[in-house]
LUMMIRO-301169 format. One line per 3 residues: their letters; for each residue x, y, z of C-alpha. Coordinates in steps of 0.25 Angstrom, whole numbers. Each point is the difference from the previous one (the first is absolute). Layout:
residues N
A> X/Y/Z  ...
***
This chain:
residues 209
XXX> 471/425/-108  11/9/6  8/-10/6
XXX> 14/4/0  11/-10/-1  6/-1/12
XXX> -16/0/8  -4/-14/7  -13/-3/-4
XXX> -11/-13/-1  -12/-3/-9  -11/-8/7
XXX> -14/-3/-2  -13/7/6  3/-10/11
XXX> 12/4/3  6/-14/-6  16/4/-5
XXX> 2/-3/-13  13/-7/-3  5/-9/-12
XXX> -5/-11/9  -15/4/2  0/8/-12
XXX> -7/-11/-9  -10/-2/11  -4/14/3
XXX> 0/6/-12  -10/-1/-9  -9/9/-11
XXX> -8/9/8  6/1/11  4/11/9
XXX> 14/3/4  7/9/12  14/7/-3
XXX> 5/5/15  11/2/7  -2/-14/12
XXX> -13/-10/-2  -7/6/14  3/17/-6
XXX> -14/7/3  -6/3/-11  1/16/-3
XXX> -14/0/-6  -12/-9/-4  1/-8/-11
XXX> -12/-6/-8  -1/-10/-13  -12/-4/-6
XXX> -1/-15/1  -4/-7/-14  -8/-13/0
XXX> -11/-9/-7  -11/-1/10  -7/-13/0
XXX> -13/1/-7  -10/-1/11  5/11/6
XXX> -5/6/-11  -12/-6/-1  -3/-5/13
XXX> 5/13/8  -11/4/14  -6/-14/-1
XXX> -1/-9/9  -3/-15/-9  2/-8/9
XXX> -6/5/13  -13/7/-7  -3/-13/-7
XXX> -4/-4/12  -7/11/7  9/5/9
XXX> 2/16/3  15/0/-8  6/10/9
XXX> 3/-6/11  8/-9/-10  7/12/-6
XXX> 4/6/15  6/-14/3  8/-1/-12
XXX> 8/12/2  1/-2/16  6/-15/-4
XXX> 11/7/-6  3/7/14  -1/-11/7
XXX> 10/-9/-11  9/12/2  0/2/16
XXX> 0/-16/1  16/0/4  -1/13/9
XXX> 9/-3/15  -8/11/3  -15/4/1
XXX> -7/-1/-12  -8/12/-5  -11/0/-10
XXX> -9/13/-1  -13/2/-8  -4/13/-3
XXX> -13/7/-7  4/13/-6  -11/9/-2
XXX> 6/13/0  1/3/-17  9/12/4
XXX> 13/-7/-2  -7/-9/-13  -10/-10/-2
XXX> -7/-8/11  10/-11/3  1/-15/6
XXX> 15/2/9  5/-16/3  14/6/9
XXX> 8/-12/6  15/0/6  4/-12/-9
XXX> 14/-2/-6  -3/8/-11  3/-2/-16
XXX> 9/3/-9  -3/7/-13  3/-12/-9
XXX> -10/-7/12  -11/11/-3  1/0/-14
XXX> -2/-16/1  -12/3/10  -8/9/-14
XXX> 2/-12/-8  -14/-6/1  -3/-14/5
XXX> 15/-2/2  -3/-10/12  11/2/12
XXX> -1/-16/-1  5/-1/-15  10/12/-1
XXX> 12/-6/-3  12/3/-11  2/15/-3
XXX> -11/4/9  4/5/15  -11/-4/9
XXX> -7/10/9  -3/-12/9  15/-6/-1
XXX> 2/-11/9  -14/-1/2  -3/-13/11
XXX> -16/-4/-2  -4/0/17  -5/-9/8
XXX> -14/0/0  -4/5/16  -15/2/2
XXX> -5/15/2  12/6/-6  6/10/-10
XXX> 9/-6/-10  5/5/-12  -9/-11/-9
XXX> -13/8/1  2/1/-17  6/-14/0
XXX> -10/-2/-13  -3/15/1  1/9/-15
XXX> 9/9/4  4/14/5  -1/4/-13
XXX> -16/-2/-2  -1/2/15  6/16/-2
XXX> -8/1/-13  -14/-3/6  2/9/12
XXX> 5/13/-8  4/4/-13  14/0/1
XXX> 12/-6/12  13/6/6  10/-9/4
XXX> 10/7/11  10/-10/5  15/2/7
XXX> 8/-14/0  4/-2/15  16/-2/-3
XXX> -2/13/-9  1/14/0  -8/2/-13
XXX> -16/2/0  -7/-5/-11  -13/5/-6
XXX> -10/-7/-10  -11/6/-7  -10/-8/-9
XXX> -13/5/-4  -11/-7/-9  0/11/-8
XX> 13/-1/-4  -2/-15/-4
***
């Protein structure tokens, strides 16, 4: 690697976890991604990309654009899918001292790609390990528990209060997964921890599963 003798260095994890003799059996593990920089919070001097490896559960497969449960019953499924994906917003920006920001956007325009479905929020952001969580399908932020770091860690079910927003709109929903894959063909996932300087980027696409 170059590393001269006499040259401090650290090796953490792509969430910018120190890997010491102490955490070495908890943060490293096959397939995992590693850092070697100069201090834990060094910039990054480039973009760095991995390609995430993973059994995805079979209804993504089979199951992927439909809406069972809500076309069952003879109900439009979009609306559904549009609240699946601003849950997560509203999850994410639950803890927020400050105001809470959720956009939606319709983008036409095919200049810059596809026609898209943009959910934008200024939530407290996830980690890569939390985003590689989020593609595994029907992994319920309500079972994660173990290896798996949560996305909605810490998560607190609200008070019901009439004729509000909560974060439980898909408290029995399918999940952003489904959701993303019955509005478009493919999701982008671009997220930047708060207490981090990292941004991390997600790309699935149904063709690729």
């Amino acid at each position: 690697f170059g590393v001269t003798s006499d040259e401090k260095f650290v090796i953490t994890t792509t969430s910018r976890k120190e890997i010491t003799e102490d955490t070495f059996s908890e943060l490293v593990q096959d397939g995992v991604t590693l850092y070697l920089l100069q201090s834990v919070d060094q910039m990054l001097p480039s973009a760095t990309k991995e390609r995430i490896d993973f059994l995805p559960h079979y209804d993504t497969l089979v199951k992927s654009g439909m809406y069972e449960y809500y076309a069952s019953e003879g109900q439009n499924p979009l609306p559904f899918a549009l609240a699946e994906l601003i849950d997560n917003s509203l999850s994410a920006t639950s803890r927020n001292t400050d105001i809470r920001s959720i956009q939606i956007k319709l983008l036409f325009d095919d200049s810059n790609g596809k026609p898209a479905v943009a959910v934008i929020d200024n939530g407290r952001g996830m980690t890569s390990k939390q985003l590689n969580n989020w593609a595994v399908y029907r992994l319920s932020k309500f079972t994660r528990q173990g290896d798996f770091e949560s996305d909605h860690s810490g998560y607190v079910r609200p008070l019901p209060v009439p004729r509000s927003l909560n974060s439980d709109i898909s408290y029995f929903g399918v999940g952003g997964k489904q959701a993303v894959f019955f509005v478009g063909q493919s999701a982008r996932m671009i997220s930047k921890p708060a207490d981090s300087q990292d941004v991390h980027e997600l790309v699935l696409s149904k063709e690729d599963f």
